[in-house]
C-alpha atoms as a printed R data frame, in Angstrom:
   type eleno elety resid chain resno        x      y      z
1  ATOM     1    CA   UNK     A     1  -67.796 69.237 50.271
2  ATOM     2    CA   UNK     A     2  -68.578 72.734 51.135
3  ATOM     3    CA   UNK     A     3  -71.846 74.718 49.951
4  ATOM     4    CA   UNK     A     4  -72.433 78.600 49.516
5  ATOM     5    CA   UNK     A     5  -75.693 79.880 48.766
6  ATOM     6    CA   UNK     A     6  -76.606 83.016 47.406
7  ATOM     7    CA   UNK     A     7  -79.488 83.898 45.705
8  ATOM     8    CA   UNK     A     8  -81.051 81.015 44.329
9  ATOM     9    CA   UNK     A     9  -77.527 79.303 43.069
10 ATOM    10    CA   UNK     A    10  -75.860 77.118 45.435
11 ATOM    11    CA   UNK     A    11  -72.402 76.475 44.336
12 ATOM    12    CA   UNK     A    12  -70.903 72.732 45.393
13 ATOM    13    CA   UNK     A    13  -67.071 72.477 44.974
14 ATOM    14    CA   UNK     A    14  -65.321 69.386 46.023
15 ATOM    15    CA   UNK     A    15  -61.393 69.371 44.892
16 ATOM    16    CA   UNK     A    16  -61.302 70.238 41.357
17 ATOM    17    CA   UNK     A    17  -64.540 70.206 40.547
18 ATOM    18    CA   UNK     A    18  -67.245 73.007 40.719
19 ATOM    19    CA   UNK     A    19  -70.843 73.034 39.843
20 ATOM    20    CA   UNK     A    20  -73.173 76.079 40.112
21 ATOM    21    CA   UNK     A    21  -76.812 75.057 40.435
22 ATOM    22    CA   UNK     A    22  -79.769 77.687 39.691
23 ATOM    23    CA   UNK     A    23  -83.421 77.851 40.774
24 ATOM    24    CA   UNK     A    24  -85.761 77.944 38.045
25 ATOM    25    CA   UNK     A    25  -89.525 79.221 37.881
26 ATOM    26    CA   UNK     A    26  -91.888 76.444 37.051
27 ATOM    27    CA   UNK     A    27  -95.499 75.804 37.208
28 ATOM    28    CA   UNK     A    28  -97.515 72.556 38.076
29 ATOM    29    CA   UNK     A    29 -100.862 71.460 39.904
30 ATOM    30    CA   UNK     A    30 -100.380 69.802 43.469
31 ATOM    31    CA   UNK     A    31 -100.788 65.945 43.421
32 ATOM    32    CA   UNK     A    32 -102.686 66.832 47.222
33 ATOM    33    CA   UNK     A    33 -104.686 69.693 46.881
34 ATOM    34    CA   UNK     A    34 -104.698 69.831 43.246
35 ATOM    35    CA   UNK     A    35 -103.567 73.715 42.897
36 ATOM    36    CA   UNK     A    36 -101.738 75.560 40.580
37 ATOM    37    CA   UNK     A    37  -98.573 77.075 41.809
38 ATOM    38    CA   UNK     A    38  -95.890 78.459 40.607
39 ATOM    39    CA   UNK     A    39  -92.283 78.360 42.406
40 ATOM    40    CA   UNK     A    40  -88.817 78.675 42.394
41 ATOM    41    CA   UNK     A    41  -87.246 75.480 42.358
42 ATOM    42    CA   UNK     A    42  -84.506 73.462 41.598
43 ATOM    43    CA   UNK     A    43  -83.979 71.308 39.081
44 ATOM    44    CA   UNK     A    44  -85.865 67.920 39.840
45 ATOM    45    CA   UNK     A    45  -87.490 65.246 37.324
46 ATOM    46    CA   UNK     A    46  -90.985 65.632 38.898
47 ATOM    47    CA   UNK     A    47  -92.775 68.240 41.341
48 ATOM    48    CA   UNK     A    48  -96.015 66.862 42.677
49 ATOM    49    CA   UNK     A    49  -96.755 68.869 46.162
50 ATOM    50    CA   UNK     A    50  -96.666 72.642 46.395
51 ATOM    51    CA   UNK     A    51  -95.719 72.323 50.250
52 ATOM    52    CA   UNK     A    52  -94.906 70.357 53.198
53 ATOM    53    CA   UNK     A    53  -98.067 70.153 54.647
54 ATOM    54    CA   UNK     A    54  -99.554 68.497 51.261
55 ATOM    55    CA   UNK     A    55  -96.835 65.821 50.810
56 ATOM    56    CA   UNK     A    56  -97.425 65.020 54.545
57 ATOM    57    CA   UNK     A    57 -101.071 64.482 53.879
58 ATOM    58    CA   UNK     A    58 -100.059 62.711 50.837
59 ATOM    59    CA   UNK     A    59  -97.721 60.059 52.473
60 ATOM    60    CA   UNK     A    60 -100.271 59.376 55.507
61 ATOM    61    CA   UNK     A    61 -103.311 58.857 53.077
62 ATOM    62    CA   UNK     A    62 -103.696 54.958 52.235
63 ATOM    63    CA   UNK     A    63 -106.078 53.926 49.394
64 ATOM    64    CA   UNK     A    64 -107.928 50.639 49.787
65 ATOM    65    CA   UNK     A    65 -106.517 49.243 46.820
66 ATOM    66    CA   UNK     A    66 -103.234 50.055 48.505
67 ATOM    67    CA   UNK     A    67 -104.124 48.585 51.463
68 ATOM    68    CA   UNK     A    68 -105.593 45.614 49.666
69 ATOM    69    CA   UNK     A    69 -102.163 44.950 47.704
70 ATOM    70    CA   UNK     A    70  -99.986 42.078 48.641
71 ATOM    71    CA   UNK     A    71  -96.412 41.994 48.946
72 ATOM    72    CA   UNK     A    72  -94.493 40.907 46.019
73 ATOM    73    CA   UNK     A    73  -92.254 37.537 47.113
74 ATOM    74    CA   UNK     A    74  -90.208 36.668 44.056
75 ATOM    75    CA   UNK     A    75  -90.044 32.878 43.632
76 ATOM    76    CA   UNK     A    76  -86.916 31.176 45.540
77 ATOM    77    CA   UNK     A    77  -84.649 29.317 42.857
């Protein structure tokens, strides 16, 4: 598979087949620091962090609920 990007399109061809993907300009509030951006991004189902450094912070934090929570163990047939 090769890539070429220019702009904010990045073209994927593979054989016969060739797909051109564009950035778009959306807006949503950061999950982490709970700011309004708005970016150029491409095409995703959700956005929740408006940078690296917030979805860092977001991984690392731990919620006691989450850290009460039990593993799941389905039952053995």
């Amino acid at each position: 598979m090769s890539s070429s990007f220019f702009g904010g399109d990045v073209v994927f061809s593979e054989r016969q087949h060739t797909r051109l993907v564009t950035t778009r300009t959306v807006t949503f509030t950061c999950a982490c620091c709970g700011e309004t951006v708005i970016q150029e991004r491409f095409p995703a189902r959700m956005y929740l962090y408006c940078s690296d450094e917030c979805r860092g912070e977001a991984e690392t934090e731990i919620t006691p609920s989450q850290a009460q929570q039990q593993p799941f163990y389905p039952p053995a047939f």
